[in-house]
Structure formats: structure tokens, C-alpha cells
VOGU-3710 file (C-alpha; in Angstrom, 3 decimals, decimal comma):
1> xxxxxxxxxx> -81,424/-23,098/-16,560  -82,719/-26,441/-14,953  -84,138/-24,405/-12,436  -86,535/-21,484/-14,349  -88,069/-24,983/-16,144  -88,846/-26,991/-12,693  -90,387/-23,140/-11,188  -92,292/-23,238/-14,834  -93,933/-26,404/-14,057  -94,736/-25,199/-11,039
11> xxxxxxxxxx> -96,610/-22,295/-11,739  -93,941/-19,826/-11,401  -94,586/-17,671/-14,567  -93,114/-14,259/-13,762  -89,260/-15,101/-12,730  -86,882/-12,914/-11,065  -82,990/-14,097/-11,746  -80,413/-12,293/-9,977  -76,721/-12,712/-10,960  -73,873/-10,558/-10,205
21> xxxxxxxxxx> -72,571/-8,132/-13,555  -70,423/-10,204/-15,864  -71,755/-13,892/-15,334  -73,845/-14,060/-18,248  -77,259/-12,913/-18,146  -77,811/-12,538/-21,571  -76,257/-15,750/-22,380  -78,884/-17,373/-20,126  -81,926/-15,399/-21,920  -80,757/-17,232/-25,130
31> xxxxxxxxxx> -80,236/-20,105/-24,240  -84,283/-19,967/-22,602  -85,612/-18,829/-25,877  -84,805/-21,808/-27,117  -88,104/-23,552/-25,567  -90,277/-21,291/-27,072  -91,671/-20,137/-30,448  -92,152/-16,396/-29,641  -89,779/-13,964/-27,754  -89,534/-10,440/-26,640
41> xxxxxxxxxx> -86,623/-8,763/-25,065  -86,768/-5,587/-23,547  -84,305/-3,260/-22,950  -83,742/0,519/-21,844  -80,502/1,527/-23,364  -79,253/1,738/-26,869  -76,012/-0,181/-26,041  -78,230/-3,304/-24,061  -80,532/-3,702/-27,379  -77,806/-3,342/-29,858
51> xxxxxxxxxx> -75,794/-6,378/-27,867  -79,271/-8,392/-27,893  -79,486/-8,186/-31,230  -75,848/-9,239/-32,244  -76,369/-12,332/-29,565  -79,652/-13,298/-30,849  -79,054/-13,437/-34,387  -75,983/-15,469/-34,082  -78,539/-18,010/-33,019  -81,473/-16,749/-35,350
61> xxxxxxxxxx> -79,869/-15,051/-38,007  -82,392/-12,982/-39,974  -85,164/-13,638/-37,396  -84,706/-10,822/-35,144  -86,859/-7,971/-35,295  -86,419/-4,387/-33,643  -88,634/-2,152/-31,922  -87,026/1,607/-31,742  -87,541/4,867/-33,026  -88,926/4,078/-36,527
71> xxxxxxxxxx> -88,231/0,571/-36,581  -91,552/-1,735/-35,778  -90,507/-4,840/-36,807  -93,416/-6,985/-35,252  -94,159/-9,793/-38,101  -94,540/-13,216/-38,130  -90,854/-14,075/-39,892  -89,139/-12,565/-36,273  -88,694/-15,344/-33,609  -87,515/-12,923/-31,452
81> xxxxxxxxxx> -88,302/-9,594/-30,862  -85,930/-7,141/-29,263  -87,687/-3,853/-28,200  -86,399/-0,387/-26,651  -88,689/0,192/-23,252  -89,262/3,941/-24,205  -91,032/2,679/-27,565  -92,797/-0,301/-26,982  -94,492/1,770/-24,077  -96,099/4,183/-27,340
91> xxxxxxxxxx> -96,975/1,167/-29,019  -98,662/-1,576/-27,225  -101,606/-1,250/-28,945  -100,118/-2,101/-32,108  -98,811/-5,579/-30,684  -101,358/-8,582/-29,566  -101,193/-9,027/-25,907  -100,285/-13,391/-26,750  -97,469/-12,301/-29,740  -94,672/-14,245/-27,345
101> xxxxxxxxxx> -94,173/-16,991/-25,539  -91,685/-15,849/-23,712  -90,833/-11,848/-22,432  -87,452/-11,175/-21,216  -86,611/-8,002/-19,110  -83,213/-6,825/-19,413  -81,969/-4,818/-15,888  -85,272/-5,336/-14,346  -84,792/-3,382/-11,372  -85,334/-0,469/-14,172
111> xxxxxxxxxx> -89,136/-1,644/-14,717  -90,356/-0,761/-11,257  -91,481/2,426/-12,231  -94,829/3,334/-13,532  -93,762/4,527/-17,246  -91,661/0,958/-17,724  -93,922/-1,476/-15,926  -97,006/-0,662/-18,780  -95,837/-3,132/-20,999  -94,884/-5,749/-18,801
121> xxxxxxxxxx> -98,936/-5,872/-17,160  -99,888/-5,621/-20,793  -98,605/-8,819/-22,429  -100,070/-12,385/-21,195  -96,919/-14,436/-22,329  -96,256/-17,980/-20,797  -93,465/-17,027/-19,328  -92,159/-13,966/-18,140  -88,462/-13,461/-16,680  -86,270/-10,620/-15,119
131> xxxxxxxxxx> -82,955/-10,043/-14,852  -81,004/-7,921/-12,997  -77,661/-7,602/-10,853  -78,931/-5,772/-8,320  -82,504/-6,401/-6,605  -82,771/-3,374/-5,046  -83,860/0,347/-6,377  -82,417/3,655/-5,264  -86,237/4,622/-4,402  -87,328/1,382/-2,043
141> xxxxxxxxxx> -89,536/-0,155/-4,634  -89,445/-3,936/-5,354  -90,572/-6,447/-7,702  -93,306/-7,839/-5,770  -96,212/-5,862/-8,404  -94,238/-7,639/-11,215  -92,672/-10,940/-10,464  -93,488/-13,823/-8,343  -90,413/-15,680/-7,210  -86,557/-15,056/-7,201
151> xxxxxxxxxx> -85,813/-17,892/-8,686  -82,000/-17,895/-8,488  -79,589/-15,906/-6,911  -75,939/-15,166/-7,360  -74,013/-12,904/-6,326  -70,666/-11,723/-6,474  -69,073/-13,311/-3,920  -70,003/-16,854/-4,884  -68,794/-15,731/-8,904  -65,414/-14,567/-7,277
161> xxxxxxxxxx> -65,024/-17,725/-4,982  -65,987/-19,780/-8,410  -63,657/-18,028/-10,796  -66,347/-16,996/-13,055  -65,526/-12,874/-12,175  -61,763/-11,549/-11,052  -60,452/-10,525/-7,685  -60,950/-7,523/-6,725  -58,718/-5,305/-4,570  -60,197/-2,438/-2,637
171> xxxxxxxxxx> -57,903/0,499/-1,383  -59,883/3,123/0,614  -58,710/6,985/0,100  -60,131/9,107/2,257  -60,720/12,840/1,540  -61,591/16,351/4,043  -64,304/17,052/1,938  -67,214/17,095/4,168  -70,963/16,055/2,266  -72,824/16,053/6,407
181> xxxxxxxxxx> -74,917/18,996/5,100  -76,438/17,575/1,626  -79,518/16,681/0,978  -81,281/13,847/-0,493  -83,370/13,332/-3,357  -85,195/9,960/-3,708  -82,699/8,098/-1,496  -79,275/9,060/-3,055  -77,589/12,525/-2,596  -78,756/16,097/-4,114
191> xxxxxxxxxx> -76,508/15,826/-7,453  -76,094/19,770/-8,056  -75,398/19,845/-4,581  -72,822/16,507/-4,847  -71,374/18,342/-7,846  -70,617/21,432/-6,317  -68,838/19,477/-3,269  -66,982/17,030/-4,861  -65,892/18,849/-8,177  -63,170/20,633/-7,595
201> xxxxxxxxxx> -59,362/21,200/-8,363  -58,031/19,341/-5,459  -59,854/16,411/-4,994  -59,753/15,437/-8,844  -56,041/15,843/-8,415  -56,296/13,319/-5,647  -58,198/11,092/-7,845  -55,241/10,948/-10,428  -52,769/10,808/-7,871  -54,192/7,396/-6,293
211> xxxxxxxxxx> -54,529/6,589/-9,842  -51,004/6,541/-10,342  -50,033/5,208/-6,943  -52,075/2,021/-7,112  -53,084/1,344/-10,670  -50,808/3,007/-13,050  -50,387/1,641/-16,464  -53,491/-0,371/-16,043  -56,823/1,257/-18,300  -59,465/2,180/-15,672
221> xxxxxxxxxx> -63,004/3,636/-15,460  -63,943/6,581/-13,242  -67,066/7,060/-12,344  -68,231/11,012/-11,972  -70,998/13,153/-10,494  -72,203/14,959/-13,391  -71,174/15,573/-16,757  -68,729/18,133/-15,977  -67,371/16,559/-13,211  -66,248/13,530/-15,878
231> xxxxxxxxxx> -64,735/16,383/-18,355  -63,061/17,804/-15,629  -61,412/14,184/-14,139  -60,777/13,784/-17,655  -59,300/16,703/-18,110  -56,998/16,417/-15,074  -55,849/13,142/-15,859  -55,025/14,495/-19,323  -52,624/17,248/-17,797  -50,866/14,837/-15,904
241> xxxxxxxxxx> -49,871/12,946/-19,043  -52,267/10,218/-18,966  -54,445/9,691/-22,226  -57,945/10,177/-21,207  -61,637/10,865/-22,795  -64,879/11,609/-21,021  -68,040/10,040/-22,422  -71,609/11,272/-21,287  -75,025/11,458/-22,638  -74,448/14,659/-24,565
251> xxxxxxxxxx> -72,283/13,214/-27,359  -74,153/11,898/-29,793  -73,961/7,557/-30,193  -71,186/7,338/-32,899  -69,341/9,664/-30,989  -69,761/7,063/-27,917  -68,958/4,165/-29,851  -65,831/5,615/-31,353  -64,488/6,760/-27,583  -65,587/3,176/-26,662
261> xxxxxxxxxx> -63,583/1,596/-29,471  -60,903/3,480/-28,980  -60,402/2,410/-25,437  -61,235/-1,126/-26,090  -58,305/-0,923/-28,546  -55,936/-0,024/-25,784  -55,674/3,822/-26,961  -56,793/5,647/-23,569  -55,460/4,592/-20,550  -58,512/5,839/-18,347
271> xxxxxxxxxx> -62,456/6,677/-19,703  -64,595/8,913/-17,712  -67,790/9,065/-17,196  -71,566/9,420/-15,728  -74,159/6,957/-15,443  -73,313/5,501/-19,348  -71,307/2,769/-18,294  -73,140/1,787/-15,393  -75,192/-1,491/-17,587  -74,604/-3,072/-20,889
281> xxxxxxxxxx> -70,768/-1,680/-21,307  -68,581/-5,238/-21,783  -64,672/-4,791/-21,694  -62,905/-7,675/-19,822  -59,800/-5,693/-19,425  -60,870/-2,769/-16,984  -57,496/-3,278/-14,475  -59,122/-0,663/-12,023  -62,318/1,600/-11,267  -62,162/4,407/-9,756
291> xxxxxxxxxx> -65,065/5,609/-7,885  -64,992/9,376/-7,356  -68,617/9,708/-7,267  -69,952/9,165/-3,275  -73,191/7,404/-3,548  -76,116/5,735/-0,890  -76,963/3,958/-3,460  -76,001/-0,080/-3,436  -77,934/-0,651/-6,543  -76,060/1,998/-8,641
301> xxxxxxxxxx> -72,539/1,154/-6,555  -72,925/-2,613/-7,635  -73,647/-1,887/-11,019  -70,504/0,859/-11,082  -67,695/-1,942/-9,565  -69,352/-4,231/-12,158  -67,773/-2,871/-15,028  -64,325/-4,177/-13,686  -65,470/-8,022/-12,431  -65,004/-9,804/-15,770
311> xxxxxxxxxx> -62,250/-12,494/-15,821  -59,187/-10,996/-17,188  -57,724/-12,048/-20,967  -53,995/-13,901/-21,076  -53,054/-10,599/-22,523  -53,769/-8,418/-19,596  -51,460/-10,484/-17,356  -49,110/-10,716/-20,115  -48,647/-6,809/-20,406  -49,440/-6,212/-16,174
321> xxxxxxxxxx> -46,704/-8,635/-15,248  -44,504/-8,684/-18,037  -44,302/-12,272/-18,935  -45,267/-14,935/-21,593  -47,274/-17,407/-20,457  -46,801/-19,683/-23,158  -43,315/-19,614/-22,566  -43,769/-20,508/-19,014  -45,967/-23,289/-19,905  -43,668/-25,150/-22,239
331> xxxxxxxxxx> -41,045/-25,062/-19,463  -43,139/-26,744/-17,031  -44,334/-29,003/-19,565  -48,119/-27,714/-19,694  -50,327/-27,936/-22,858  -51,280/-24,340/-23,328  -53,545/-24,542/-26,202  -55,360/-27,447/-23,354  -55,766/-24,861/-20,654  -57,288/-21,664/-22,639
341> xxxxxxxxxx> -59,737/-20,807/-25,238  -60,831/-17,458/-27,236  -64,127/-15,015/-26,371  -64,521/-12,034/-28,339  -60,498/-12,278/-29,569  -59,136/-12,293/-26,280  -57,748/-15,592/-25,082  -58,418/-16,914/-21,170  -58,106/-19,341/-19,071  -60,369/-22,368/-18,534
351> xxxxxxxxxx> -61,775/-22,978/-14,897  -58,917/-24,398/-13,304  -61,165/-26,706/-10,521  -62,054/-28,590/-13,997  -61,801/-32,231/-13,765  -60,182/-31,707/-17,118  -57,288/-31,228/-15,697  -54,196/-32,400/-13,436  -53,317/-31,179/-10,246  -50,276/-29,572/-12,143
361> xxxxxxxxxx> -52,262/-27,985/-14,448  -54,763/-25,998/-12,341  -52,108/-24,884/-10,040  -50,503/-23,352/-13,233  -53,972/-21,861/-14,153  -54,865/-20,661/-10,508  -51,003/-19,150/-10,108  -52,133/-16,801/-13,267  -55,731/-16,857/-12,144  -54,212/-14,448/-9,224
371> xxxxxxxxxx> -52,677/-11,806/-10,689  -55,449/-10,683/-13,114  -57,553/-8,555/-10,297  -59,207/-5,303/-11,048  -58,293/-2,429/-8,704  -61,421/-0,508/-6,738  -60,336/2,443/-5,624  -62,982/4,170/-3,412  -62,724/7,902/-2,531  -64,097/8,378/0,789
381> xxxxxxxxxx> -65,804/11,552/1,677  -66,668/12,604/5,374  -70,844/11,886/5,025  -72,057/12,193/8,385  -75,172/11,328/9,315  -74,877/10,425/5,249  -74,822/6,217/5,446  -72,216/5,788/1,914  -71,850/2,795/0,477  -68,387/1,597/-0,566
391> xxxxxxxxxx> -66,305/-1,310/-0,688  -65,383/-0,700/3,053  -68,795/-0,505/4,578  -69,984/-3,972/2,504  -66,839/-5,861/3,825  -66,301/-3,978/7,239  -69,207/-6,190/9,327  -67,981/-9,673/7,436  -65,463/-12,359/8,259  -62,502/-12,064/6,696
401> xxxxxxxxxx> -63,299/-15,239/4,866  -66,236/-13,884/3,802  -65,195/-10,123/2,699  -65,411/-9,940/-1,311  -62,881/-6,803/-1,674  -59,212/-8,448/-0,770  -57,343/-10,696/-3,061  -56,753/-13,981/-1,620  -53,016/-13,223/-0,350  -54,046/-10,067/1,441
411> xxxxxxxxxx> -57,087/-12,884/2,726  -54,463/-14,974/4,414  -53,244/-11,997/6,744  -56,508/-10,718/7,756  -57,541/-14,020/9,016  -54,355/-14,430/10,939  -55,006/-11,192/12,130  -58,361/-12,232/13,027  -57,345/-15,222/14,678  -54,660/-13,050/16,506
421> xxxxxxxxxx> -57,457/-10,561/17,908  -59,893/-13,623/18,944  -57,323/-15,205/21,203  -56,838/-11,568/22,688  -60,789/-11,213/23,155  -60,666/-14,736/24,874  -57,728/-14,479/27,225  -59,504/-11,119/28,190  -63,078/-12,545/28,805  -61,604/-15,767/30,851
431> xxxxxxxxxx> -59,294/-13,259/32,781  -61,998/-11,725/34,199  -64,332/-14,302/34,395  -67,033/-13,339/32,785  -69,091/-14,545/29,678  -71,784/-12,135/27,775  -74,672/-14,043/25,666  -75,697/-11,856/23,494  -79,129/-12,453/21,748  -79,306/-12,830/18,092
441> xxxxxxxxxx> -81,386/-9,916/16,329  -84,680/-11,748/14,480  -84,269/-11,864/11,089  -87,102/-9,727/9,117  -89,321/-11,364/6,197  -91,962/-9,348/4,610  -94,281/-11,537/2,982  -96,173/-10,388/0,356  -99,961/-11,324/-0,032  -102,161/-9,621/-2,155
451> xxxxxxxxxx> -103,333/-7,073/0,154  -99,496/-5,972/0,237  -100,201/-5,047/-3,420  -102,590/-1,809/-2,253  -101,622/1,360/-2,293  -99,415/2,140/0,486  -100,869/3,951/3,366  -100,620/7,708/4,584  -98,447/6,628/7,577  -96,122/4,650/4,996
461> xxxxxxxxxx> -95,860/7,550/2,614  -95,256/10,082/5,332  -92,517/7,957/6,699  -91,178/7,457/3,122  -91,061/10,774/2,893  -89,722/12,158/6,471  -86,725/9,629/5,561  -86,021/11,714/2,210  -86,816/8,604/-0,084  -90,235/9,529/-1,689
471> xxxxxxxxxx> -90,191/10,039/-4,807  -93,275/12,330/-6,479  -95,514/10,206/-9,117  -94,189/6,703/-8,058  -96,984/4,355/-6,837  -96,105/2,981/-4,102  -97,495/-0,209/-2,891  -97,668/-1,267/0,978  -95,583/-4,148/0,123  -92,909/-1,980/-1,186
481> xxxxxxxxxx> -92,780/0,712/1,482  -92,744/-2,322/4,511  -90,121/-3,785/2,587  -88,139/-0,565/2,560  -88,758/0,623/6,072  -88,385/-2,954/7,358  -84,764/-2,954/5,912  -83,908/0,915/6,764  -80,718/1,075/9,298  -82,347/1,438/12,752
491> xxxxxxxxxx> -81,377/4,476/14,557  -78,888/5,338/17,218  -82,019/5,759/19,482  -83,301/2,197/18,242  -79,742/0,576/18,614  -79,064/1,306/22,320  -82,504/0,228/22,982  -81,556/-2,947/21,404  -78,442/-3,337/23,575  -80,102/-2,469/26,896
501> xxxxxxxxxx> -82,572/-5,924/25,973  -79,037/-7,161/25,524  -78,847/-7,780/21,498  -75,868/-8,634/19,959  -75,714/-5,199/17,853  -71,976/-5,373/16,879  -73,252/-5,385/13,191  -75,488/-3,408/13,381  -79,540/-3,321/13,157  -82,844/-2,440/10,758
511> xxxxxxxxxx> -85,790/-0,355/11,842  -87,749/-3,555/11,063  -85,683/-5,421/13,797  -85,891/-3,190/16,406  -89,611/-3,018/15,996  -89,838/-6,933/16,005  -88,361/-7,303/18,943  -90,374/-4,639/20,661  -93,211/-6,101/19,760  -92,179/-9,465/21,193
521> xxxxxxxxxx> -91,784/-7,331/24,441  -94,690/-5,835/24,725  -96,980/-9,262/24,117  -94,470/-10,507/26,960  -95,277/-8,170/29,550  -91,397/-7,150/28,917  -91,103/-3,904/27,999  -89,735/-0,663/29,600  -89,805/2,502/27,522  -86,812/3,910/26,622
531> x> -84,750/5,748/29,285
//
């Protein structure tokens, strides 16, 4: 990455890169460890370290050392060093704080809290590097304690748009079960209380059924509350005739693996589970998620719909539509062995906007391109005051052109529709003669300085905590809870207050805006309380 080298000269040391699931992350931390004598790479799960490992020794074979469980592997014949979190953290003292060059931190937004962040103040490498899919945390803290720049950002959108990730198409099912009277536990909802809501005969049977209506035949992932709720999805799908497994942190890892494998291998049609295929679980082939587990959480929700982003092999859209491709080039006289090339045994597609190749050719690819999406079906729940997120709320306040969830065809109505609905607007305004300026809402920075890297303050915490998103033994730093309260949705309160200044609030507001722009007010000599 051009980039992380011209930030390195520059004095960026600690580097945050955020990339959307299914881009290459790991790739990237390879190819960086060229430059340097020394790496480590961290890691918190057993299936992220295990993947390091095979990737890193294909370029270093027999110079990659572990750190896990019994295994200190910390000599000078290692290059690269490729450590589980939960160990390193016993051992630092074992390790000189100069051993690398370079640290790499795998999911980064994991290394916020106090027990992970140890070793990353401990070593004094020359450079240090994140990476992560989602910059946010379930709990409102940020990276600003541990790195000092996002460096480079992209997201899923602009992976979609670039053919690097699928399509994806969203279908929202919504459900009677009512979650208005939950609580919440650092941010997200109360998960025995989720559990008991959301697990239960007839709404898992509604799962399966909008399985079958808008995804049948294709393998998916469902995501589930608790461990019982993805033994009983699996269960249901399993009495409906569909080969299913649950997998969840109480089978042992061989047991994992071999559900893994056996779904990867086209056995099971659908794999359920919690929180254990959320990061570091590659399959290219996932035709649809399913996610039956509500959440508030965008970090966790982005990392969920990741597992079903990757580009699609020739063989999926061989088997989803029926059809050999190969056969289909030859009669329109394309060079398929030209247009695709193998990862991991499955064959693809090259980039079709390649220069590579004639106009003929990357219509062929795109035509093909099209039909490999991946299915999200949301399940919908009646939250409340509860904000969810879900496919529908992310695209809901975006131009059609820029939504992320709709295929390209579907694309073409909406903004028809769109344009359709403008006109109407128009004719309506002009009819009545009458135009409305609405203001533009400030948008809200918070810049953090070194004093922003205190302890936050007892009106911060007791906000933090009146909101339901404290979270006992976390430090909190003042740049962390601004950043959070800054960026919290402004309340109903907040947002006709907005509108009587006359803001354009069609799309909604933070607390950090409607504080902005009553400070501006109140300087001016401009503001009225609240009637």
C-alpha cells in the first residue's frame, strides 16, 4: 500500500486501515511485511491466527513462529511472529519491547479494551498498523488512545461498485414480535432477555419459511441470539427437510472445523450460528444470510452481512442458474480460460472494467458478474424506542444510486421511481408557489488533542451511562465519550427544535448537531428556548 509508506514518512507510525470484510486485509498485512525484518501479528480468535499462519508461511515458509497456549515461539529464526491476544497479554515480559519492526492488529476494533490494548502500549515497533472492517465498537470507544491516523478507508459500497465484493439483495420480513420493553447492556440489547423474545416456535418457522421463499437451494448462514437459539433454527430447518448444523463456542475446535468443512464441501445447505462466524470465517459461496438475530449494533451487523460479500466462484452461478459458462463462451466466441483464474480451487471471473479486455468480453463477464449476489434477509422485529440496525435503516435515508442493498436491476426502478416522485414534489411546490430553504445541519468533527486522551469526566460517564452504553471496568477517555455522544441520534425533543430554526431534518440528526447549532444561537443573540 503506496499510501501506509508516504503516512510512514510522514510520521504516521500507528495506522488505522479500514476495508470492508472480504477485500483482503490480510493480503495487505503481507504484502507490508515485506519492508521489514521483524513482524508480529496479533489476533483474537483461533480461526484468524490459524489463517495467518497458512498465509504467512507461503511467503516465509519455516519462519513463522506462534504464540498460544504452550507454544512461545519467540526466536531469532521467526521473521514473523503470529500471536493469540489472550497469551501474549501473560507474556510480555518474556518478549523485548524492539523484537519487531512491524506489529499488525488483526480486527482492531477488538483492542479497544483495557485487557487487549496492554500489548499494543507495550511494544515500541516502527510501525504499527490496524485493521478492521468496522471502526466503530458496540460500547462508543475509539481508536484515538491507540492509533494516529485512518489512513485508508473503504467501504462496502465502493468494493460493490468496483466488483471486488458481490451484490447484495436485501428483502425485509417483518415480524409481531415486539422487543419496545428490553433493555440494554453496553449499547446492544439484554441477550437473555433477546433470547427469550425472539426464540420461539413461530418466528424460527418464519425464518425457514423466508428461507425457502427467497433463497432456496442456495447454502446460507443464520445468524442467532444465543446458543440455543442457533440449535433450535437449526433444528427447525432440519424438520423441514433442509440439511442443517449449528456451530457455537461449546463444541470443541475439531468439531468446528469438521461442521465447517462439511459445509464448505457443499454437504449442509444452511449453518447456524452465534458470534463464531462473525470474523475470520472465508467461504465465497454463502448465496444468502439470514439475520434472525435483531441487533443496535452496526459494528457486529457489518461484520454478520460480511460473511456473504465475497465475489461468487463460476460454480455458484453454474449450479444457481443452471448453465455452463464455458459453453456459452465458445458460442460467442470468448476465450474463457482469458477471462477467469483459480483462488482456493474455485474458479472466477477477472475484473471485467480491465483494459485487458474487449468491450465484448466484459459485457460477457459483467452479464455473469450479475447473477452471483448473496441474499440478506433481515427479520424485522417491532423495537420501539429500540433504534435496529438493518439493511433497511442503512439504505432508507440514501439515494437510490447510492443504497448498497439492491442489485443493479432492482437499482434502475427505484431511480425511476425516484425521478417519478421528484417531478410530483416539484409540480406540487410550483403549484403553490412556494419554495422552502432548508438549512444544512453542520457536520460534527471531534478532534482529538491530547487532553482528549484524559479520563472522561463525571458528566460524560453519567451521560454514558443514563443512555445505557457504559460499560463497568472500561476506561473511558473524554475523546471517546465526545465522540460517542457527538454521534448519538438526537432526540425527538432535539429534532423539532432543529426544524423550528428551520433545518433540513429529513435524514435525520446527532445530539452533537443539535448542540452545535444551539450553540451558534446562543453566541448570536438567536436563541429561544424550546416551546
Amino acid at each position: 500500500m503506496t499510501i501506509a509508506f508516504q503516512k510512514y514518512e510522514k510520521g504516521v507510525t500507528r495506522q488505522l486501515i479500514v476495508a470492508a470484510t472480504g477485500v483482503g486485509k490480510r493480503l495487505m498485512a503481507v504484502q507490508t511485511s515485506v519492508h521489514f525484518n521483524t513482524t508480529l501479528f496479533i489476533a483474537h480468535r483461533e480461526e484468524l491466527i490459524e489463517q495467518a499462519v497458512l498465509e504467512f508461511d507461503e511467503l516465509y515458509p519455516g519462519q513463522v513462529g506462534i504464540i498460544k497456549g504452550p507454544r512461545f515461539e519467540i526466536d531469532d529464526r521467526y521473521k514473523v511472529v503470529v500471536a493469540s491476544a489472550q497469551t501474549i497479554y501473560r507474556r510480555l515480559e518474556k518478549i523485548p519491547v524492539d523484537r519487531f519492526e512491524l506489529v499488525i492488529v488483526d480486527e482492531a476494533h477488538h483492542f479497544v479494551a483495557k485487557t487487549f490494548i496492554k500489548p499494543l502500549h507495550y511494544f515500541k515497533p516502527k510501525l504499527m498498523q490496524g485493521y478492521t472492517a468496522t471502526p466503530t465498537r458496540l460500547d462508543g470507544l475509539n481508536f484515538s488512545n491507540i492509533f494516529d491516523e485512518i489512513i485508508f478507508t473503504y467501504d462496502i459500497a465502493e468494493a460493490v461498485k468496483d466488483k471486488y465484493l458481490c451484490e447484495l439483495d436485501a428483502v425485509r420480513v417483518k415480524t409481531q414480535i415486539d422487543l419496545s420493553s428490553l433493555h440494554k447492556v453496553a449499547g446492544d440489547f439484554n441477550q437473555k432477555e433477546l433470547s427469550m423474545s425472539v426464540d420461539i416456535p413461530a418466528r424460527n418457522e418464519l425464518v425457514v419459511d423466508k428461507y425457502l421463499q427467497y433463497a432456496k437451494d442456495r447454502q446460507a448462514i443464520v445468524f442467532g441470539v444465543d446458543i440455543q437459539h442457533a440449535i433450535n433454527l437449526a433444528d427447525t430447518f432440519k424438520k423441514r427437510g433442509i440439511t442443517a448444523q449449528a456451530v457455537h463456542s461449546e463444541l470443541d475446535h475439531e468439531t468446528r472445523k469438521a461442521i465447517n468443512a462439511s459445509f464448505k464441501r457443499g454437504d449442509l445447505e444452511v449453518l447456524t450460528n452465534v458470534e463464531i462466524l462473525t470474523e475470520g470465517w472465508d467461504y465465497f459461496d454463502v448465496g444468502a444470510v439470514c439475520m434472525a438475530r435483531p441487533t443496535q449494533s452496526l459494528a457486529m451487523y457489518m461484520q454478520m452481512i460480511g460473511r456473504g460479500t465475497r465475489l461468487k466462484s463460476i460454480e455458484f452461478i453454474e449450479t444457481e442458474f443452471k448453465i455452463n459458462i464455458r459453453e456459452d463462451a465458445v458460442a460467442n466466441n470468448i476465450d474463457y480460460e482469458k477471462l477467469t483464474y483459480t483462488n482456493k480451487g474455485c474458479t472466477f471471473f477477472k475484473h471485467y472494467n480491465s483494459d485487458l479486455f474487449s468491450p465484448a468480453e466484459q459485457d460477457f463477464i459483467q452479464k455473469y458478474y450479475y447473477k452471483a449476489n448473496c441474499k440478506i434477509l433481515d427479520f424485522v422485529d417491532n423495537s420501539g424506542k429500540h433504534a435496529l440496525i438493518n439493511t433497511w435503516e442503512l439504505d432508507k435515508k440514501k439515494h437510490p444510486s447510492k443504497q448498497v442493498f439492491i442489485t443493479e436491476a432492482n437499482r434502475e426502478l427505484k431511480l425511476f421511481q425516484e425521478k417519478q416522485r421528484r417531478e410530483a414534489v416539484i409540480k406540487s411546490t410550483f403549484r403553490d408557489d412556494k419554495v422552502v430553504n432548508l438549512l444544512a445541519l453542520p457536520v460534527m468533527t471531534v478532534y482529538h488533542s491530547g487532553r482528549m486522551l484524559e479520563l472522561a469526566t463525571e458528566g460524560q460517564i453519567e451521560w454514558l451511562r443514563s443512555e445505557g452504553v457504559w460499560q463497568e471496568g472500561v476506561e473511558y477517555t473524554k475523546g471517546q465519550a465526545s465522540e460517542f455522544i457527538t454521534n448519538f441520534d438526537a432526540k425527538d425533543w432535539q429534532l423539532r427544535k432543529l426544524a423550528e430554526w428551520g433545518f433540513d431534518i429529513t435524514l435525520g440528526a446527532t445530539t452533537g448537531q443539535y448542540y452545535s447549532v444551539k450553540r451558534e444561537r446562543e453566541q448570536s443573540g438567536s436563541y429561544t428556548p424550546f416551546r
